[in-house]
C-alpha positions in Angstrom: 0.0 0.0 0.0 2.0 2.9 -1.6 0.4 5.8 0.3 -0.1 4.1 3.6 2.0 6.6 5.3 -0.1 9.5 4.2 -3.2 7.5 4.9 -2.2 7.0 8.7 -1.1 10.4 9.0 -4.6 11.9 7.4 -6.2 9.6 9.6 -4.9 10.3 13.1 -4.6 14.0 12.3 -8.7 14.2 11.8 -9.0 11.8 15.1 -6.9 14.6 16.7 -8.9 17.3 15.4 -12.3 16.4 16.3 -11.5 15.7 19.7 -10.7 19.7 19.7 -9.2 21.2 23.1 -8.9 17.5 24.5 -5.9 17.6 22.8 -2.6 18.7 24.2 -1.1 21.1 21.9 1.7 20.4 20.4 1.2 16.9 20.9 2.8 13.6 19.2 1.9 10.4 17.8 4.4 7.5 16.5 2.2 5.4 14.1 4.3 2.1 13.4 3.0 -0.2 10.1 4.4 -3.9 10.7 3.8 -7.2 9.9 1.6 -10.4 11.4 4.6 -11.2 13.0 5.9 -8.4 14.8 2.4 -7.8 16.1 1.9 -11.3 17.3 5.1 -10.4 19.5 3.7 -6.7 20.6 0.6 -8.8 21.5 1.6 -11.7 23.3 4.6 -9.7 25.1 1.9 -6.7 26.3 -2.0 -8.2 26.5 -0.9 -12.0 26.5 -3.1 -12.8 23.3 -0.2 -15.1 21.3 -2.0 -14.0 18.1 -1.6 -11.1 15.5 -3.9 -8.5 15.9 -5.0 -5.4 13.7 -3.9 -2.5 15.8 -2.3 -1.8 19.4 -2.1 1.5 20.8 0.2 2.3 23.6 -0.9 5.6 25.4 1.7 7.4 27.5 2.3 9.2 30.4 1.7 12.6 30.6 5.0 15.0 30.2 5.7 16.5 33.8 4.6 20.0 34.7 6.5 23.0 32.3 8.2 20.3 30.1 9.4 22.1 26.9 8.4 19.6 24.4 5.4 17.9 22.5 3.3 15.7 24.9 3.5 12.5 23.3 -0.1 10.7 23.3 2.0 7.3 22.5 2.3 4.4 19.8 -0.5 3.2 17.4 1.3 -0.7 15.5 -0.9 -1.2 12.8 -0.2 -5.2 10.9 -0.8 -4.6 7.2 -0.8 -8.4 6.5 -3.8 -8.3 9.3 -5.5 -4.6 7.6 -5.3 -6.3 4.0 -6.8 -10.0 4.7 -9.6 -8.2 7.1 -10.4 -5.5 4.5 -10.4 -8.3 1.7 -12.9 -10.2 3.4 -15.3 -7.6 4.3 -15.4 -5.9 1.0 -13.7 -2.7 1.7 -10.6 -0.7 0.2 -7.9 -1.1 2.3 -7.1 2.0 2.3 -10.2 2.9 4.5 -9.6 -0.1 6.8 -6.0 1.4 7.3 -8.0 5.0 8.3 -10.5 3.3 11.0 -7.5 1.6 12.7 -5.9 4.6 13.1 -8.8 6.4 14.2 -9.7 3.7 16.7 -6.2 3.7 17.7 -5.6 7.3 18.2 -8.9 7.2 20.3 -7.8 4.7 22.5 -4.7 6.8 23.0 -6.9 9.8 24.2 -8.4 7.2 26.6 -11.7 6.0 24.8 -12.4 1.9 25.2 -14.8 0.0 24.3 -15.1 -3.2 27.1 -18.4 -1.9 28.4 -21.2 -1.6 25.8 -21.8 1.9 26.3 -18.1 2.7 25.7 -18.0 1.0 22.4 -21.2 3.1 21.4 -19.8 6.4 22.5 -16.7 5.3 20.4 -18.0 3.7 17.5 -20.0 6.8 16.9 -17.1 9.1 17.2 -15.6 6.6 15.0 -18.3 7.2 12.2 -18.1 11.2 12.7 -14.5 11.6 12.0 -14.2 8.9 9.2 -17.3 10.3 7.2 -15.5 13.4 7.4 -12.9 11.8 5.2 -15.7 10.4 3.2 -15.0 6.9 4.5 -18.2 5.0 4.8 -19.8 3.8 8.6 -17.0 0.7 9.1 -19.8 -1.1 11.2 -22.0 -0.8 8.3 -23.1 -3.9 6.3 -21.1 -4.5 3.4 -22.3 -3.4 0.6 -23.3 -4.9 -2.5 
């Protein structure tokens, strides 16, 4: 996937933007784009799933009091081998698979989950708002035909 990079970037940047003042400003985000099997390592060494997964995020701590620098939020790994087989099977460009996983991991970075059902709603529908605003269609959305 050629433009990937620019993708992820796009992506995150719109996630960052729509959450408005929730955002530390200037702020940073290291976006990594591995394989299956780096991930199944990140995942296994860190949540204890020996399996690949489609994106971890890794939030940090907050910088201390008066730091000169960028707060960094912290790391979003996305597996493109995961992305491509997922997107493939669901009908949908990866391209905009590549933009939800960012967006879903640059949320979890700014502390959104979704383990309790009204979390994943809250999420999912911030989700929605920020990737229609890249003109990427609802991801939870039945494929279409």
């Amino acid at each position: 996937m050629p433009q990937a990079e620019a993708v992820a970037v796009k992506a995150c940047e719109a996630a960052l933007a729509a959450l408005g003042e929730a955002v530390p400003v200037p702020c940073e985000v290291a976006i990594t784009l591995t394989d299956d099997a780096r991930i199944r390592v990140l995942n296994r060494d860190w949540r204890g799933m020996d399996k690949p997964t489609n994106v971890l995020s890794f939030p940090q701590p907050d910088l201390p009091e008066g730091a000169d620098a960028p707060q960094p939020l912290g790391d979003i790994i996305v597996a493109l081998q995961t992305l491509a087989a997922e997107a493939a099977a669901e009908g949908k460009a990866a391209e905009n698979h590549l933009a939800h996983l960012v967006v879903h991991g640059t949320l979890h970075l700014m502390g959104y989950d979704h383990i309790e059902d009204h979390e994943a709603e809250e999420m999912e529908a911030l989700e929605r708002e920020i990737l229609a605003g890249l003109g990427i269609a609802d991801p939870y959305g039945l494929p279409q035909d």
